[in-house]
C-alpha positions as CSV (number, residue, x, y, z in Angstrom):
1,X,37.0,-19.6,139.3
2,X,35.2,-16.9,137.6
3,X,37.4,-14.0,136.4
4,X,40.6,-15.8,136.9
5,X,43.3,-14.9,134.6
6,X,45.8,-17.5,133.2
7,X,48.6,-15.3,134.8
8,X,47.5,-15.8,138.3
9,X,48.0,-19.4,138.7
10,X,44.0,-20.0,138.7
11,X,44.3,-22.0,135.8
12,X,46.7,-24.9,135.5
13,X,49.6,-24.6,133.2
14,X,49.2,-27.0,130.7
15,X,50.6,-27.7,126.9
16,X,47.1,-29.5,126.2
17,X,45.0,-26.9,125.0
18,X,42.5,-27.0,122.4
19,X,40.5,-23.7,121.1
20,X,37.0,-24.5,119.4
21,X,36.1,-20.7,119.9
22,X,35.2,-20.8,115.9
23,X,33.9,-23.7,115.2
24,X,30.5,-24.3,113.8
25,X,28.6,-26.6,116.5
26,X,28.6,-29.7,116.9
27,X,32.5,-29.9,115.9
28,X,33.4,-28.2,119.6
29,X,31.2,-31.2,121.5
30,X,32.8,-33.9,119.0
31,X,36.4,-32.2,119.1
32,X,36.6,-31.9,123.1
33,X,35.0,-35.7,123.5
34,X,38.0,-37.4,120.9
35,X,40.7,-35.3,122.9
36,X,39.1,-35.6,127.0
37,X,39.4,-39.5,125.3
38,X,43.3,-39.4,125.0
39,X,43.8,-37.7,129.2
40,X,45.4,-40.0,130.8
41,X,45.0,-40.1,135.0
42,X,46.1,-36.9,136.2
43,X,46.6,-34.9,132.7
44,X,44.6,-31.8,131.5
45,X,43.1,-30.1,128.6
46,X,42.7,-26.6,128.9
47,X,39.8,-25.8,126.3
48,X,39.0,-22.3,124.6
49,X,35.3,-21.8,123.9
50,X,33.0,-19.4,122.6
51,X,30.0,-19.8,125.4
52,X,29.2,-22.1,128.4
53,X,29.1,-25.8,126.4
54,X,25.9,-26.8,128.8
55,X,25.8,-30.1,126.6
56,X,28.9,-31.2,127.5
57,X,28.8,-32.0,130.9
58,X,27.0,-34.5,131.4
59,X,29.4,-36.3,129.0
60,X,31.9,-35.4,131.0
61,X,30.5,-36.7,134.1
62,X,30.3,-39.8,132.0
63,X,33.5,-40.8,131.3
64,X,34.3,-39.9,134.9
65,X,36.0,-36.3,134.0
66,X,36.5,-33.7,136.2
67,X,36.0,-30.2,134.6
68,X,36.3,-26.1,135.6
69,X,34.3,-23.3,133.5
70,X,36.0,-20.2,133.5
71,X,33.8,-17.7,131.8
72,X,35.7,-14.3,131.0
73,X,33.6,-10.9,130.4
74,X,35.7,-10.5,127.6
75,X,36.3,-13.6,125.7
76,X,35.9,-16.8,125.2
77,X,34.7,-19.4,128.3
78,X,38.2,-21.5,129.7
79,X,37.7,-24.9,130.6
80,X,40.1,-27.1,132.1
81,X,38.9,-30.4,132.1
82,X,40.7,-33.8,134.2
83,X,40.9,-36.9,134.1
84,X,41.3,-37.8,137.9
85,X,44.1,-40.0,139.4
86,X,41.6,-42.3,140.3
87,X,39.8,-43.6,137.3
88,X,40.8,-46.1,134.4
């Protein structure tokens, strides 16, 4: 998904966004974790981040989360992260 704009359809339209870009860590790990908490089966959050979260992922992959990293040349790092149809 690298270099994807949110113009060209490579990142799913969504009201559920969340920008940690300039927060002091570890407010971005706690503030993704309590919102990812609310997704319900099939919903989004689109998340604006300063760098690659590496820490996060394996939380993710915890909770049974389902996530994209879109890391722009020129800004902050897009993820989208799902919860899946599938899970609780």
């Amino acid at each position: 998904m690298s270099g994807a704009s949110p113009d060209d359809g490579a990142i799913p339209p969504t009201g559920n966004i969340l920008d940690v870009s300039n927060l002091p860590a570890p407010e971005p790990l706690r503030r993704i974790l309590e919102r990812t908490a609310l997704l319900r089966p099939g919903e989004s959050l689109t998340v604006h981040h300063s760098r690659v979260p590496c820490l996060l992922y394996t939380r993710l992959a915890e909770r049974g989360l389902a996530v994209t990293t879109d890391p722009r040349p020129d800004g902050p790092v897009v993820l989208v992260i799902t919860r899946p149809l599938n899970t609780p």
